[in-house]
C-alpha positions in Angstrom: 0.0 0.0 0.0 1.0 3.1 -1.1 2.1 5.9 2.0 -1.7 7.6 1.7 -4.8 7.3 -0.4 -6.8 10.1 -2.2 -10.7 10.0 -2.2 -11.9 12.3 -5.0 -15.3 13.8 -4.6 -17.6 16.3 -6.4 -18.9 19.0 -3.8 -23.1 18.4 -3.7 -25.4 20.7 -3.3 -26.6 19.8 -0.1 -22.8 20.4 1.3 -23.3 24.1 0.7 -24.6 27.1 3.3 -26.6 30.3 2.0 -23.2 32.0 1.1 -22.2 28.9 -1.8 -19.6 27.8 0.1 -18.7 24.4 1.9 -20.6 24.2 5.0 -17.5 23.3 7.3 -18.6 20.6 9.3 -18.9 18.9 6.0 -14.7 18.5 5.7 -15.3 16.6 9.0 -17.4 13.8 6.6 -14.7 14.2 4.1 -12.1 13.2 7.0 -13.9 10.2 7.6 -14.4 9.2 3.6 -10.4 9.3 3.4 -10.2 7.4 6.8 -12.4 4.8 5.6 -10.6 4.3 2.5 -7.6 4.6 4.1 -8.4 1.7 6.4 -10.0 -0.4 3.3 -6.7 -0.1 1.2 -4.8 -1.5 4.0 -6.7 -4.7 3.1 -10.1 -4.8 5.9 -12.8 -2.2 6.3 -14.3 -0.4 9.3 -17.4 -2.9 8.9 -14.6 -5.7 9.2 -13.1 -3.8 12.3 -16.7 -4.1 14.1 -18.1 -7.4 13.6 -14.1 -8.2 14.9 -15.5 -6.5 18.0 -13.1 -3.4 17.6 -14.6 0.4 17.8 -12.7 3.4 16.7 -14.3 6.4 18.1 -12.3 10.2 17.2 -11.3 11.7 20.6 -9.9 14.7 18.9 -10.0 16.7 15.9 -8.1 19.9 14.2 -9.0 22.0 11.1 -7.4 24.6 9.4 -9.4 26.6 6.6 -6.7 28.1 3.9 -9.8 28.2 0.8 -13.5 27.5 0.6 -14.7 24.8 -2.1 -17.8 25.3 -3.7 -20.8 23.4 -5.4 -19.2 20.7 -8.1 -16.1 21.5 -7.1 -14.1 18.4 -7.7 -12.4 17.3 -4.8 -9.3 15.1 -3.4 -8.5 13.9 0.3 -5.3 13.0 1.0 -5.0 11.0 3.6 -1.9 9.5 6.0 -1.8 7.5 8.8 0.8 9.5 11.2 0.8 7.6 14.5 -0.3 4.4 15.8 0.0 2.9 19.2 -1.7 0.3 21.5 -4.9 2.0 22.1 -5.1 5.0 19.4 -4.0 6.3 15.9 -3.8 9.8 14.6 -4.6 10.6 10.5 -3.7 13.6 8.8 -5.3 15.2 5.7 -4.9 17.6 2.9 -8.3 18.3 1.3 -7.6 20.2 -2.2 -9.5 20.9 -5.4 -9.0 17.6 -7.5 -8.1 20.1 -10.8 -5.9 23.0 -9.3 -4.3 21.3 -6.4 -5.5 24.4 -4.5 -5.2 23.8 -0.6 -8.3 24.4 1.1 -8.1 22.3 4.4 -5.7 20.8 6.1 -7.0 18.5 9.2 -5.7 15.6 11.9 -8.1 13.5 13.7 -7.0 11.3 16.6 -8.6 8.0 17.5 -9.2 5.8 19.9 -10.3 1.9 20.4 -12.9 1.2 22.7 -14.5 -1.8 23.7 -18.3 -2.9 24.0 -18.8 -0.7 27.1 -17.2 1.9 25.7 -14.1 1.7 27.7 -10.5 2.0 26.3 -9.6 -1.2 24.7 -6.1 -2.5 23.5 -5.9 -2.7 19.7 -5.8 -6.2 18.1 -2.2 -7.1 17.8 -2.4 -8.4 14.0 -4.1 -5.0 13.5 -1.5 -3.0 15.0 1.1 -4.6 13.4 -0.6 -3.3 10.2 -1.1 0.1 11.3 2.0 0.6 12.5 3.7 -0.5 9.0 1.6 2.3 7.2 2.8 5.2 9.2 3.7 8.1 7.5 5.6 10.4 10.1 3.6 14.0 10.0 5.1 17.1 7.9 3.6 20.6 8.4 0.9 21.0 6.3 0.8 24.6 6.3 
């Protein structure tokens, strides 16, 4: 697998506020579209993950705005796994326009693994082991 993935997108619609512009909670969505495939191109998915009994939950999140996207813009999350440990994981992105390359976002979420009751839970070992080889130490985005 390569170091990150890229999810490409066209902006809808429905995305958009009264101004034409992204609605920003809407990047959060786009985070977890280039988690998702992030996870799936390391071979499992976060459906896989579940029924396997393990729960990622995000216990933190950062966002910095550099350029608004707009209705049909096309769009590309880049995604990287930058740290992974016994209990949590923290992904970075780069959300640009898919046909300028123009930087609009740049974004880390932090995760954790919980179990059943919701209570910190020890990540799978096999699963670690696969995290941990897809690390991609983090740069400064800015």
């Amino acid at each position: 697998m390569s170091s990150e993935t890229r999810s490409d997108l066209l902006v809808r619609y429905a995305e958009t506020d009264q101004m034409g512009v992204v609605y920003h909670a809407n990047y959060l969505v786009w985070c977890e579209i280039g988690r998702t495939d992030f996870i799936r191109a390391l071979g499992t998915s976060y459906a896989d993950l579940e029924r396997d009994g393990v729960k990622l939950a995000v216990s933190d999140v950062a966002m910095r705005f550099h350029a608004s996207a707009r209705y049909d813009d096309p769009i590309r999350v880049v995604t990287r796994l930058t740290k992974a440990g016994s209990r949590a994981m923290e992904f970075t992105y780069r959300i640009v326009r898919a046909d300028t390359g123009a930087l609009l976002v740049t974004a880390t979420t932090a995760l954790v693994s919980l179990d059943a009751s919701g209570r910190l839970a020890a990540l799978p070992g096999a699963l670690r082991r696969m995290l941990e080889a897809a690390i991609t130490p983090a740069t400064d985005a800015r």
